[in-house]
C-alpha positions in Angstrom: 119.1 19.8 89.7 119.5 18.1 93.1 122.0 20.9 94.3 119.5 23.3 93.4 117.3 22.2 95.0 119.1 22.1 98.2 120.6 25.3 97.5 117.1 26.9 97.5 116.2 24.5 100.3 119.4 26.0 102.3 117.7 29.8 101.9 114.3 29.1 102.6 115.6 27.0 105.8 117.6 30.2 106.7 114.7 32.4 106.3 112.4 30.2 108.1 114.8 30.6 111.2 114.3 34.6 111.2 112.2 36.6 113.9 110.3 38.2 111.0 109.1 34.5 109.8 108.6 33.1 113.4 106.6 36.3 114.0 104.6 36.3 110.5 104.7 32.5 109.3 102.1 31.2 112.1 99.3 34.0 110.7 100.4 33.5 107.2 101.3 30.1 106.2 98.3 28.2 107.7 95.7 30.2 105.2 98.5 29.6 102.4 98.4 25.6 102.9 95.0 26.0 102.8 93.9 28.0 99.5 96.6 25.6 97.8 95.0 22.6 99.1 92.0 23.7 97.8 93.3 24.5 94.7 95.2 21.6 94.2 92.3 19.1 95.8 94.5 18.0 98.4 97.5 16.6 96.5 99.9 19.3 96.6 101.1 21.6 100.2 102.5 24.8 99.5 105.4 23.3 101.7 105.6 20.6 99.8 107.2 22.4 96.8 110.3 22.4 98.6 109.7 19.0 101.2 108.0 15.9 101.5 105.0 17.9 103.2 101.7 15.8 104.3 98.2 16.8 106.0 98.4 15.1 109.7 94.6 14.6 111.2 94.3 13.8 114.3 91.8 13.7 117.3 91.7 16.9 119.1 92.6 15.8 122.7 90.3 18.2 124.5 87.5 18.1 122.1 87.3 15.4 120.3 87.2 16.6 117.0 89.0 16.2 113.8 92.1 18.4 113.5 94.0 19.0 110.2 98.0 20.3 110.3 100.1 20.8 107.3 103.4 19.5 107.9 107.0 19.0 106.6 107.9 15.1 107.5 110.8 13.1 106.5 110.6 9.8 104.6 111.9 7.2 107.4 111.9 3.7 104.8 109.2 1.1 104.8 106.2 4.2 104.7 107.4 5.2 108.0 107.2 9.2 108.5 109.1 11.5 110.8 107.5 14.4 112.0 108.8 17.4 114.5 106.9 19.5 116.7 108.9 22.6 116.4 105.5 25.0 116.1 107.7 27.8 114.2 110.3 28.1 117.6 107.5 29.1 120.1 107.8 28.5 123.4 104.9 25.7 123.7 104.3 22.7 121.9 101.9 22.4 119.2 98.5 21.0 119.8 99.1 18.4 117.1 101.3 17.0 119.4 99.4 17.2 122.3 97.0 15.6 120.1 99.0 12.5 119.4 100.3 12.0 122.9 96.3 11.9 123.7 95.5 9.5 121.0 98.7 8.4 118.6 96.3 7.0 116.1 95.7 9.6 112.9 95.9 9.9 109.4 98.4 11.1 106.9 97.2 12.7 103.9 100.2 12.4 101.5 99.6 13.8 97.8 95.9 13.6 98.0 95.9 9.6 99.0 94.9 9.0 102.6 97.0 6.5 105.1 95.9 5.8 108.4 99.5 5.7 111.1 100.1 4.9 114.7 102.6 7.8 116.1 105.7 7.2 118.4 107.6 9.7 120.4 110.8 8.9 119.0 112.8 8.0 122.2 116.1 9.6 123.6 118.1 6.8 122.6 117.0 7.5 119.0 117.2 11.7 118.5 120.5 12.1 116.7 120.1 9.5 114.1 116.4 10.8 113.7 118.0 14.2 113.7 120.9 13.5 111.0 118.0 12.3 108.9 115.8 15.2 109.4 118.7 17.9 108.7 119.8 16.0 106.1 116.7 17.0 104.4 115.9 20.4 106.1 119.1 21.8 106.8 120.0 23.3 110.4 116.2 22.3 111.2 117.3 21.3 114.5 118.2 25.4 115.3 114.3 25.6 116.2 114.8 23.1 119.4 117.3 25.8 120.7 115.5 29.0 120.0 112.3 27.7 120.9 113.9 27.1 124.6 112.4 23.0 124.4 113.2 19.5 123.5 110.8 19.4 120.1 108.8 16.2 119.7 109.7 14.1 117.2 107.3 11.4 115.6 107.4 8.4 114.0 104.1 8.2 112.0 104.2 4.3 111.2 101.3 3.0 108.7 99.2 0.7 109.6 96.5 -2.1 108.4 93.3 -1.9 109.9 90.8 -5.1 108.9 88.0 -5.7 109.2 86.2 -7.3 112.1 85.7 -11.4 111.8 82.1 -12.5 112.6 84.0 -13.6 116.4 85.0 -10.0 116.8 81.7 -8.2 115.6 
């Protein structure tokens, strides 16, 4: 079953590389992840059939509002999340990103159950052990960084504990 699965990962991952889904996939897939969401109630991403997939919210960096953004991530150990910024090979980076650099505090919405995470540009040092790991999942993922032109952003989503203020603190 597991080399199924990566043999169908290994297609889609092809086909996800192609002009005709970097052209279509931005108008299509965002409309897609949403009617399943709704659907499913929030616990299941289309991508997420294939991937670990999650729904990212974060703070809009210009205006301040809430911002939703299915994407693939890669289980790092002890809850922590890699995500990439690769915004289907365009030429900018996604807002989410933008987003995170602003304010790196958000929330990962993993099959339906909400967890609040600090994000991390993963550093230099880092990006070809993060990158083994993410490729290891998605194959060739890594193609986007050189047909987009641009160093993607890579995250570290890392969960966190909030409590609740003392009586000193309130």
């Amino acid at each position: 079953m597991a080399s199924l699965v990566r043999g169908i990962r290994i297609a889609v991952a092809a086909f996800t590389r192609t002009r005709l889904f970097r052209r279509f996939g931005p108008a299509v897939m965002p409309p897609l992840e949403r009617a399943m969401s709704v659907l499913t109630r929030g616990t299941v991403q289309l991508s997420g059939l294939l991937v670990p997939s999650l729904v990212l919210r974060t703070t809009g960096a210009k205006s301040g509002l809430e911002r939703e953004t299915t994407l693939m991530y890669c289980p790092e150990g002890r809850g922590r999340m890699l995500v990439v910024g690769s915004n289907f090979a365009r030429e900018d980076h996604p807002a989410w990103t933008t987003n995170l650099l602003a304010d790196p505090r958000a929330t990962a919405n993993v099959r339906g159950r909400s967890i609040p995470v600090l994000a991390t540009i993963v550093a230099d040092d880092e990006r070809e052990r993060v990158w083994r790991l993410i490729e290891a999942q998605w194959p060739n993922y890594r193609e986007y960084e050189r047909q987009s032109g641009r160093t993607l952003r890579i995250f570290r989503l890392e969960p966190v504990v909030y409590s609740a203020p003392t009586s000193r603190q309130a």
